[in-house]
N, C-alpha and C positions, 0 to 999 in steps of 0.2 A: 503897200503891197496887199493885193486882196487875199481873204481867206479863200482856200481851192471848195468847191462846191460837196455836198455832202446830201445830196439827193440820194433817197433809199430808190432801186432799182433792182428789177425782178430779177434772180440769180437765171442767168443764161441769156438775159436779153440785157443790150445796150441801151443809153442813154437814149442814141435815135432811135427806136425801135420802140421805144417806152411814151417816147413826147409827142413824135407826128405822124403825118400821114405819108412817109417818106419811104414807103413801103416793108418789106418784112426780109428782113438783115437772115440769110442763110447760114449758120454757124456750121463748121464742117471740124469734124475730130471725134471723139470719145461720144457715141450716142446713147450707150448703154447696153450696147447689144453682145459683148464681151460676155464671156462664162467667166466671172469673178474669182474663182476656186482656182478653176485652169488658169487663168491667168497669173496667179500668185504663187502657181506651183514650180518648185526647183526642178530643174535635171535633172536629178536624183526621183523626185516623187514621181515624175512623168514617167521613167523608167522604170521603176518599180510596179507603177499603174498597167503598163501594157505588158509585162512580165507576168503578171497575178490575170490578167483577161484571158490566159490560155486553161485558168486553171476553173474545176466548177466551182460556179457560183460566186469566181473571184476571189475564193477563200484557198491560200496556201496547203497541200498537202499536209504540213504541219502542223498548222490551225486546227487543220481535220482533226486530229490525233489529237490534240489537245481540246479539242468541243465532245470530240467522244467518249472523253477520259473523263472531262466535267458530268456527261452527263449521265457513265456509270457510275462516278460515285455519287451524283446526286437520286437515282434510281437504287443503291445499296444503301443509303442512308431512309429510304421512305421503305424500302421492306424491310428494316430494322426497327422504323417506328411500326409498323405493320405488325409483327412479330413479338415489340412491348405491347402491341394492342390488343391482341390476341395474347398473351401470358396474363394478362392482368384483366381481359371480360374471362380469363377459364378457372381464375382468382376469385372472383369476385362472385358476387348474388347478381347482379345485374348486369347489363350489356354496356353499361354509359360508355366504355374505352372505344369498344367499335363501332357506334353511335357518331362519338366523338371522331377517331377518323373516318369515320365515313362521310361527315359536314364537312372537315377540313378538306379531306378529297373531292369534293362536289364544290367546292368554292376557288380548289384550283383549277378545276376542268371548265366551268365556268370564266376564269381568268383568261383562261386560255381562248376559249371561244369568243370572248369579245375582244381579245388580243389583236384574235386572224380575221374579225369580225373589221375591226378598224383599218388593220388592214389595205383590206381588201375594197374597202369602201372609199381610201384616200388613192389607191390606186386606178380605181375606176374612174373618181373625182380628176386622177391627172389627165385618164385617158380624154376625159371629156374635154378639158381645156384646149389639148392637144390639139382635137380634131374641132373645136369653135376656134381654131388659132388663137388663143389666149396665151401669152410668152412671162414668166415669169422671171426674175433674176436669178433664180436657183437652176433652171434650165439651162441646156450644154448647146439647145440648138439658136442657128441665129436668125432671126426676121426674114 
């Protein structure tokens, strides 16, 4: 009994396809063109997903209230240190405290700006794909 043949052969293309001139074998099924994400998504996620699309920005009411609660108390927590900074440059002989926040605050504003800097620059980057029809796998639209 002979051994069965063990010819490495390119993944997607057949044995004829690979050897002769017997023309080019049309595979038909799974191209790639599926949104991967979606496709792996439960009932459950799908309906959640167009549930949260009526709402801005896709962020739950609740969410809201909770992004805005994060982000007073991280605004009461920086005029707190504001407040030690100022107690302690009207302490002091010299200015270093407010010196000092005043780098730190210029290094987060800074953050910030190259933050929406990125952005807005990867956004643009998708816009351009877009319109040279460039299709990524991360993309919802199909060919």
């Amino acid at each position: 009994m002979a051994a069965p043949s063990q010819e490495m052969v390119a993944v997607g293309a057949s044995k004829e396809t690979s050897l002769g001139d017997e023309g080019v074998e049309v595979e038909y099924g799974n191209s790639l063109k599926i949104h991967y994400r979606n496709d792996l998504m439960t009932d459950a996620q799908i309906a959640e997903k167009k549930r949260l699309a009526q709402y801005p920005l896709g962020i739950d009411y609740n969410d809201w209230g909770k992004i805005c609660g994060l982000f007073t108390v991280f605004y009461l927590l920086l005029t707190s240190l504001f407040a030690l900074a100022s107690a302690a440059n009207y302490a002091a002989e010299t200015n270093e405290a407010c010196i000092t926040y005043a780098c730190m605050m210029g290094a987060t504003w800074f953050g910030i700006i190259v933050a929406i800097n990125l952005g807005r620059k990867a956004r643009e980057e998708a816009e351009a794909e877009k319109l040279a029809g460039i299709q990524t796998m991360a993309s919802s639209e199909q060919c």
